[in-house]
Each structure stands twice: as structure tokens, then as C-alpha cells.
C-alpha positions in Angstrom: -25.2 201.3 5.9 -26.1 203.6 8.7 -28.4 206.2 8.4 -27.0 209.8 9.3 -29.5 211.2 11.4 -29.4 212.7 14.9 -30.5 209.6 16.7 -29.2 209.5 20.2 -30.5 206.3 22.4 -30.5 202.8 20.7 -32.6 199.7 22.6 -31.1 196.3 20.9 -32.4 193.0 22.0 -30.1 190.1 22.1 -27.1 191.8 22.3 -25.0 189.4 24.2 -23.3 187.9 20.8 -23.9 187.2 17.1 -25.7 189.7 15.1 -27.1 191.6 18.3 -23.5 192.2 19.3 -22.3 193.4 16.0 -25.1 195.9 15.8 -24.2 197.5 19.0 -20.8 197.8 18.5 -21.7 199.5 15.3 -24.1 201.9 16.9 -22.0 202.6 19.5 -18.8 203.1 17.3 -21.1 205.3 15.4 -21.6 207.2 18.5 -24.8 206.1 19.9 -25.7 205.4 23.5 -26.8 201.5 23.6 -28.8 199.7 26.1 -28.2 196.5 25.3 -30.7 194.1 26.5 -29.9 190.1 26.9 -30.4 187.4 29.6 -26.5 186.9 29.8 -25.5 190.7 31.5 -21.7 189.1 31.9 -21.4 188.9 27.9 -22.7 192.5 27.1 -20.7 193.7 30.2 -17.7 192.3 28.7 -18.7 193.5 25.2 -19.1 196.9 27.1 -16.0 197.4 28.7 -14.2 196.5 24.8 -16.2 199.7 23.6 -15.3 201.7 26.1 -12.6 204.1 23.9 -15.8 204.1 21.0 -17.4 207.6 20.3 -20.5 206.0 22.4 -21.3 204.1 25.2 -23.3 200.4 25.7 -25.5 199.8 28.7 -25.8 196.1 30.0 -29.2 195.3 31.1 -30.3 191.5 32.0 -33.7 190.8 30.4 -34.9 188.1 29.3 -37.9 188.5 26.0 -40.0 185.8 27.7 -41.0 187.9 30.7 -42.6 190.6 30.1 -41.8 192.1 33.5 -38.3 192.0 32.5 -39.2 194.3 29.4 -41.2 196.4 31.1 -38.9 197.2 33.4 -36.0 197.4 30.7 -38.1 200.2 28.8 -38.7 201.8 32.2 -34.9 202.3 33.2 -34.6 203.5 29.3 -37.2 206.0 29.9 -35.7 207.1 33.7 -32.3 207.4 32.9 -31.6 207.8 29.1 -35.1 209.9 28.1 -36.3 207.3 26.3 -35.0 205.6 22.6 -34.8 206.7 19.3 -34.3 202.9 18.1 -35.0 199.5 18.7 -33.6 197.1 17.4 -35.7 193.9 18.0 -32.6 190.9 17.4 -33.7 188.4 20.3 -34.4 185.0 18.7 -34.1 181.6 19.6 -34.1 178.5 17.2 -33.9 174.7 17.8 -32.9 172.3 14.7 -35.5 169.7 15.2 -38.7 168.4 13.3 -41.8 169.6 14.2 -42.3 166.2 15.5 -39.2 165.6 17.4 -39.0 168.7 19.3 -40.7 169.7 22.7 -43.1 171.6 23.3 -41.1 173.6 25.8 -38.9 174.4 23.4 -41.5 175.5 20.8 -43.2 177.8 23.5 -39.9 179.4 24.3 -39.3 180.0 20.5 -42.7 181.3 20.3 -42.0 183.8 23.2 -39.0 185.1 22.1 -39.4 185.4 18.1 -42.8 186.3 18.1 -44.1 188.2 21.1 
């Protein structure tokens, strides 16, 4: 259920597919502009130019949750071009299906990075 309340400008993290997708679409069907924010830009592109006849609009932006120079400069474009956002929508997550044990520690860092930080 969506709130109805003036909100404009709608940040969502992993919006490249699954769950971050389907809440941009919805927001942006709703009429809301979306700056969706993923490390694959060609999916969200794509995803963009299917909204395109919605009430709103989606903006791809490649970042990537691990680098913070990445966000940063997300947030920053928000801020130049949209005014800022009334919504974030903080979706990014990563998960690998292995045993504490098994798994690398690469792996855990990333996961780390991405669904806590």
C-alpha cells in the first residue's frame, strides 16, 4: 500500500531487478520521479525506457553500495538535478548460500559492504 502524500523524488538502491525493480516501477507508475541506483545501468536503462508512458519517470544511475565514492556522488547528482529526495529506499543486498565455513572471505566482506554499510 502506498502512502498518499506529496512525495516527489524517490532514491531506490538495487533497482536493476527483483524487489528493487518492482518498487520502482511502482513509484514511478504512482507518479514519482526515481533515480534508480545499481551497478548494472543497462538493466535499469531498459527497465526505464518500459516505464516511459507511466505518470513518472526512472533515472538510471551506475553505483555500486561498496564504494562510497559511488554514493556520494549518486546523492550529489540527486541533489544537482532533482533537489534532493523525499525517499530512499535502501534494497541493495547481496547473499551467498554457503556455511560460514565454506564461504570466502571475499564474499563475506562484499555482503558485509553491501547489506550493512
Amino acid at each position: 500500500v502506498l502512502l498518499k502524500v506529496p512525495l516527489t523524488v524517490a532514491i531506490v538502491t538495487g533497482a536493476s531487478s527483483g524487489i528493487g525493480a518492482a518498487i520502482a516501477q511502482a513509484l514511478v507508475h504512482h507518479g514519482m520521479v526515481v533515480v534508480g541506483l545499481a551497478r548494472r545501468q543497462e538493466n535499469i536503462q531498459q527497465l526505464s525506457k518500459e516505464l516511459s508512458k507511466e505518470p513518472g519517470k526512472l533515472y538510471a544511475l551506475k553505483a555500486d553500495m561498496r564504494k562510497e565514492e559511488d554514493i556520494l556522488a549518486a546523492f550529489e547528482w540527486v541533489e544537482k538535478e532533482l533537489g534532493g529526495a523525499d525517499v530512499l529506499v535502501n534494497n541493495a543486498g547481496l547473499a551467498k548460500l554457503n556455511y560460514i565455513q565454506d564461504g570466502k572471505t571475499e564474499d563475506w566482506r562484499n555482503m558485509w559492504e553491501v547489506n550493512v554499510l
